[in-house]
N, C-alpha and C positions, 0 to 999 in steps of 0.2 A: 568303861564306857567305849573306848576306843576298841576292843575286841568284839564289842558286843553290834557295836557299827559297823564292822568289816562283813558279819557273821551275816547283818540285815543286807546291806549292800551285794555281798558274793551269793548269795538267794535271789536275791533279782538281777544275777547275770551279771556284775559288773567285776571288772579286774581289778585285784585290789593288791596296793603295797604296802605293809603295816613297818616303819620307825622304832622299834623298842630299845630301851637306852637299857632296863634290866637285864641282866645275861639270862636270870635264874628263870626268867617268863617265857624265855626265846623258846624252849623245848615245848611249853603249854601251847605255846601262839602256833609255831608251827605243824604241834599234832593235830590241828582242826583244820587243815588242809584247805584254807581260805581267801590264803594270802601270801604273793611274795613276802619274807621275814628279814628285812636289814639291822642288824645292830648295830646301835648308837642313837648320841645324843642330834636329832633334826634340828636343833637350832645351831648345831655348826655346819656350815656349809659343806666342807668337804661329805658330811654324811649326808645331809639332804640332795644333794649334788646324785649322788649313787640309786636313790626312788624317782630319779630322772622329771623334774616337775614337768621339762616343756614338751614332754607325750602324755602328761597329765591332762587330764578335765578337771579335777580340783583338786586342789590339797587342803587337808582338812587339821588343823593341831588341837587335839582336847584330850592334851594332858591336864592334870587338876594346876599346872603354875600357868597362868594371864600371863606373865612375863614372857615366859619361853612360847606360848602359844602366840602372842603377838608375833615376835623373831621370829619366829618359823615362814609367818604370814610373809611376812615386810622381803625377808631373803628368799621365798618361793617365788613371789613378785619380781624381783629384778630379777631371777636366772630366768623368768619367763612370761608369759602374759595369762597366765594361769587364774580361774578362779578361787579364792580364800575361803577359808569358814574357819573362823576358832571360836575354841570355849572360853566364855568366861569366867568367875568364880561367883561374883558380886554385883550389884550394880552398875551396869553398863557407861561406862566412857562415851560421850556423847561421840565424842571425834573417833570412835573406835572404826565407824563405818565410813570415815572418809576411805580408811586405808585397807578395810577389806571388806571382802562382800557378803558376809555372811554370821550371822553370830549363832552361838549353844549357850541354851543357860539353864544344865540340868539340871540345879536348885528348884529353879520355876517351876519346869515343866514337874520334879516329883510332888511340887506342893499341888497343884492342880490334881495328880494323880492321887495323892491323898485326901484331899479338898473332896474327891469322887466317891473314896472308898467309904470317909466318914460321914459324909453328909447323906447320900445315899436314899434320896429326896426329890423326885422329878426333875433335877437341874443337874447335865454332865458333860462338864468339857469335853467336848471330841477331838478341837487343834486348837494350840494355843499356837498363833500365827507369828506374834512376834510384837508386835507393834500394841493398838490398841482396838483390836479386833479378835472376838473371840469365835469360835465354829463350837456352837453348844446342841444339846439336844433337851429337848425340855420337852416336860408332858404337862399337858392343860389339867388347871384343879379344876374339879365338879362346879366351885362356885366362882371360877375365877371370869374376871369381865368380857374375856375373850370365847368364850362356851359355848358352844352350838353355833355359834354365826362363820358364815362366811367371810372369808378376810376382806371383800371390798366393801363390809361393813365394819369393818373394824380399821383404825384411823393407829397404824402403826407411827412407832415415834421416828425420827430420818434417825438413819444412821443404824438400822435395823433392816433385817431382809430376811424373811420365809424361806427357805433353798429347797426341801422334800418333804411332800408330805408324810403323812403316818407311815402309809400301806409303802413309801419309800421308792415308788417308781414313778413318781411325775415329781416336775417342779412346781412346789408353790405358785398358785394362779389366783383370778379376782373368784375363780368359785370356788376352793378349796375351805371346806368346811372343817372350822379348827372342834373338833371334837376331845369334849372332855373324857381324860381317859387315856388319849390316845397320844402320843410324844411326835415330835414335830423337829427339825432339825432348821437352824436360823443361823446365820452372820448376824452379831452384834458387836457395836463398837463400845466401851468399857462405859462413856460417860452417858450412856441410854439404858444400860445393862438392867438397872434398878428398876427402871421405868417400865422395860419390857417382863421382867420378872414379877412386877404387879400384874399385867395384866396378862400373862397367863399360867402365874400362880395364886392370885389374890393376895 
């Protein structure tokens, strides 16, 4: 996950310095030409010390241990006023975000990607945001309650919001006619989800 992030990052222009504690990885990580390559373990200081955190913009730890991604976090922190992001493994530690800013939780995020591949059904997560707000794209059924009308006839539930229409270059408005057939991209909060999935799936 972490090479695959530097891979996305160093494509959109950013400087990146990869941490790898394997020896035997060092030769792979540094043939893809992506990334300063430091060896060792980042949750000892003396090594994290060396990817220099405080001319960092963030430091990010998502190795597969919660443990050591935490320490990384917490020791990036005090050498600097850096921002954080770690991965976590499991269900998220409520207090996790007092102490950094940002969390990964490629579990989720591959169940949603599978959740896409197998359902495969008018309804596909686009961004899973984090919280409980989803960025989905959903296509209206033939009979669903939402079909043919214009949305300022149709009495969406709160906590729901239309973002693009179909043809995908204007933002959802009071004339935007939800057309069966045609897919529609919405912010939906988790506890509406069901609600808005009736009415424009049936």
């Amino acid at each position: 996950m972490g090479l695959r992030t530097a891979e996305l990052l160093s494509d959109r222009g950013h400087d990146v310095v990869i941490v790898e504690a394997d020896p035997d990885r060092i030769p792979d990580v540094a043939d893809k030409y992506i990334a300063t390559v430091i060896e060792g373990d980042a949750s000892r200081p003396e090594i994290l010390r060396q990817a220099q955190p405080e001319r960092s913009d963030v430091v990010a730890a998502l190795t597969d241990d919660e443990s050591t991604n935490f320490a990384v976090c917490l020791a990036a922190q005090r050498m600097s006023d850096v921002r954080t992001v770690m991965r976590i493994t499991g269900t998220p530690d409520e207090l996790y975000e007092e102490f950094v800013d940002g969390l990964v939780f490629p579990e989720r995020l591959g169940a949603r990607a599978a959740t896409n591949e197998i359902a495969n059904g008018g309804v596909r997560t686009i961004e899973d945001i984090g919280g409980n707000v989803e960025i989905v794209e959903v296509e209206v059924a033939e009979d669903a309650p939402v079909a043919g009308k214009r949305l300022d006839e149709v009495r969406l539930p709160q906590g729901s919001l239309i973002i693009v229409d179909y043809q995908g270059n204007r933002i959802g408005g009071p004339d935007t006619v939800l057309e069966a057939g045609h897919r529609y991209v919405l912010g939906v909060e988790s506890d509406v989800a069901d609600e808005v999935m009736n009415l424009f799936r049936g």
